[in-house]
C-alpha positions as semicolon CSV with decimal commas, in nm:
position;residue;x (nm);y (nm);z (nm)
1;X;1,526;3,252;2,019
2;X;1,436;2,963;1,787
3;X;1,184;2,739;1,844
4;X;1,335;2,354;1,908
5;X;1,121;2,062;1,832
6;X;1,220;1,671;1,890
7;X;1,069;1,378;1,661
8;X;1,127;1,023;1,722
9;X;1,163;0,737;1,450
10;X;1,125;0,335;1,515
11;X;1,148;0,119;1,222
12;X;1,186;-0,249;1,151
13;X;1,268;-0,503;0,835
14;X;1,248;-0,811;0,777
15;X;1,585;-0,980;0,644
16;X;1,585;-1,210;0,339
17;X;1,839;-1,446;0,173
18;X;1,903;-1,280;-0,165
19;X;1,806;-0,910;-0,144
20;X;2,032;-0,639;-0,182
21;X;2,050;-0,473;0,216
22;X;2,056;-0,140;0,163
23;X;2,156;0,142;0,510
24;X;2,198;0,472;0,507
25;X;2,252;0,557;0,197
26;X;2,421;0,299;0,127
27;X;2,479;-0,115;-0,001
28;X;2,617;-0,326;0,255
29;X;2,763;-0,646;0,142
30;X;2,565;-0,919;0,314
31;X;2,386;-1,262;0,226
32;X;2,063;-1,120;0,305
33;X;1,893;-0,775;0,260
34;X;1,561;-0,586;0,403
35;X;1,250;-0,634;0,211
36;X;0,965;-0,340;0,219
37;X;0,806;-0,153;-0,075
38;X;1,093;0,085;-0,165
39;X;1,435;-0,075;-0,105
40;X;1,379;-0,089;0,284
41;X;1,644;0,140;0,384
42;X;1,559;0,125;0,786
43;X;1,800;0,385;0,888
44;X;1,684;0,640;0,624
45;X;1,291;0,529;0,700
46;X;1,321;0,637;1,063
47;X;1,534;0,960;0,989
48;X;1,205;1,042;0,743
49;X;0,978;0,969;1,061
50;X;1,185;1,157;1,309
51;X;1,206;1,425;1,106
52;X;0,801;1,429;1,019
53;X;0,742;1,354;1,331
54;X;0,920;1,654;1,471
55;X;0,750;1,907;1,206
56;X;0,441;1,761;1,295
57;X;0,383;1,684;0,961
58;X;0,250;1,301;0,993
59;X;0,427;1,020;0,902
60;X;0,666;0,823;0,623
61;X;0,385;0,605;0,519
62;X;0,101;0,916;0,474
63;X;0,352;1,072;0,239
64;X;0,484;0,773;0,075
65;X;0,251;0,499;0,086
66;X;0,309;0,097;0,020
67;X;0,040;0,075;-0,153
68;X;0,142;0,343;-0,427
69;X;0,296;0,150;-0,690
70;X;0,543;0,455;-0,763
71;X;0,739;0,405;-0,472
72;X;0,782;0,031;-0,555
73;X;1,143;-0,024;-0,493
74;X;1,214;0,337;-0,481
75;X;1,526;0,449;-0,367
76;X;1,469;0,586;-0,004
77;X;1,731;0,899;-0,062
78;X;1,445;1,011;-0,285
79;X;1,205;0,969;-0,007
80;X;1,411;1,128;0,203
81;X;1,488;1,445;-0,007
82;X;1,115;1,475;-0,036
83;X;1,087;1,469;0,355
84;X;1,379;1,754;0,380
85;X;1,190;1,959;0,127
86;X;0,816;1,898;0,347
87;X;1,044;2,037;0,663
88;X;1,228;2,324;0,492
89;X;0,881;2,420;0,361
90;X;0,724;2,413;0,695
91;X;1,052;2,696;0,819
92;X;1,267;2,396;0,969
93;X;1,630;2,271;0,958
94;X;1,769;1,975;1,132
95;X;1,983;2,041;1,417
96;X;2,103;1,719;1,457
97;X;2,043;1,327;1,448
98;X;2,104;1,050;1,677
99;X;2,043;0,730;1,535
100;X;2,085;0,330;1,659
101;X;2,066;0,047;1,452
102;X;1,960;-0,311;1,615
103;X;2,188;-0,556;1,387
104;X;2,297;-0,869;1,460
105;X;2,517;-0,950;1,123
106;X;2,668;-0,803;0,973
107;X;2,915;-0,579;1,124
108;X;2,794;-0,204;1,059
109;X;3,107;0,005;1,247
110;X;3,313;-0,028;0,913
111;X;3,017;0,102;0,691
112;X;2,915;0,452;0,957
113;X;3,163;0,693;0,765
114;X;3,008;0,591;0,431
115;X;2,665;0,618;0,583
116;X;2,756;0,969;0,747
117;X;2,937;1,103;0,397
118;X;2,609;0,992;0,195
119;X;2,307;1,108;0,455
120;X;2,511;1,429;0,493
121;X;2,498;1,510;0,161
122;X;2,140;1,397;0,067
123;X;2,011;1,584;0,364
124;X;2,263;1,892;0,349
125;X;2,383;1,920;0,698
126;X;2,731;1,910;0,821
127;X;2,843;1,522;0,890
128;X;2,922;1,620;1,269
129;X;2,537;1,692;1,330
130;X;2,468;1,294;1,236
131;X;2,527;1,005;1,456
132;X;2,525;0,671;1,405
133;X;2,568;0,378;1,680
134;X;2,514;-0,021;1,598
135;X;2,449;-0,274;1,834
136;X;2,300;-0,640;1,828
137;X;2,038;-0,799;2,092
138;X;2,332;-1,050;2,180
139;X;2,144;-1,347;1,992
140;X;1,762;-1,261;2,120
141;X;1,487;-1,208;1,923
142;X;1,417;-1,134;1,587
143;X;1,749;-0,912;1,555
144;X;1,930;-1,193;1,732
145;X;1,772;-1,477;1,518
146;X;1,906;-1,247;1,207
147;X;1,536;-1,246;1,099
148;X;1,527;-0,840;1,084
149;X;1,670;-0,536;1,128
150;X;1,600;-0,238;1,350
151;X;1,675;0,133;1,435
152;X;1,592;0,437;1,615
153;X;1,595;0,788;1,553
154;X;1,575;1,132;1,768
155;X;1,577;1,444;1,550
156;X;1,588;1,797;1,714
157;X;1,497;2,069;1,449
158;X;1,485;2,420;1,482
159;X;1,277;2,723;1,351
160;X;1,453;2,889;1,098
């Protein structure tokens, strides 16, 4: 029997007028856009820390750190590819992904099969083993105050 192991991702941006907001993979069309060190991809930060996390293999920022001017506005399906290699290394594959993002604007439900298409691809798994939900904090908070975004991630991986 394989060996199943569950990692756990939190992550959070702050949103700015004028920055491209890239999610999953992907470029949302919005007014404002997450700002971090590589192109603060949220969703694809806490898949990396789910999926380190899991392997026991650290964290996102021990393998890619914001201080390292090489991963200054890096694209975080690089990152990410790195992390599946680190796993795959270690004798792991991703079983599957549940993911939430804490939005309040815009709308993310029309941009989840684009997400899906590109993080199944970049990771190599079938789309059906990667979920993605969206919700807002119905106006409280950061989120609510559209000052940042959020999201979650459980990853179960398995001994290969």
């Amino acid at each position: 029997m394989s060996k199943f192991r569950i990692g756990f991702g939190y992550d959070v941006h702050q949103l700015k007028e004028g920055q491209d907001f890239w999610l999953g993979g992907i470029k949302i069309p919005h007014t404002k856009g997450a700002v971090g060190h590589s192109d603060a991809d949220v969703l694809i930060h806490v898949i990396c820390d789910a999926l380190l996390g899991a392997a026991n293999l650290r964290d996102i920022g021990y393998h890619f750190s914001d201080k390292d001017p090489k991963y200054k506005g890096i694209d975080s399906k690089i990152l990410l590819k790195e992390v599946l290699k680190l796993l795959r290394e270690a004798g792991f594959e991703i079983g599957n992904l549940d993911m939430t993002i804490c939005l309040q604007n815009p709308k993310i439900n029309p941009h989840i099969p684009a997400m899906k298409t590109c993080l199944s691809e970049v990771m190599a798994v079938d789309e059906g083993d990667i979920s993605i939900k969206a919700t807002t904090t119905e106006w409280l908070g950061f989120v609510g105050r559209e000052e940042g975004v959020s999201a979650y991630c459980v990853a179960l991986i398995y001994e290969v």
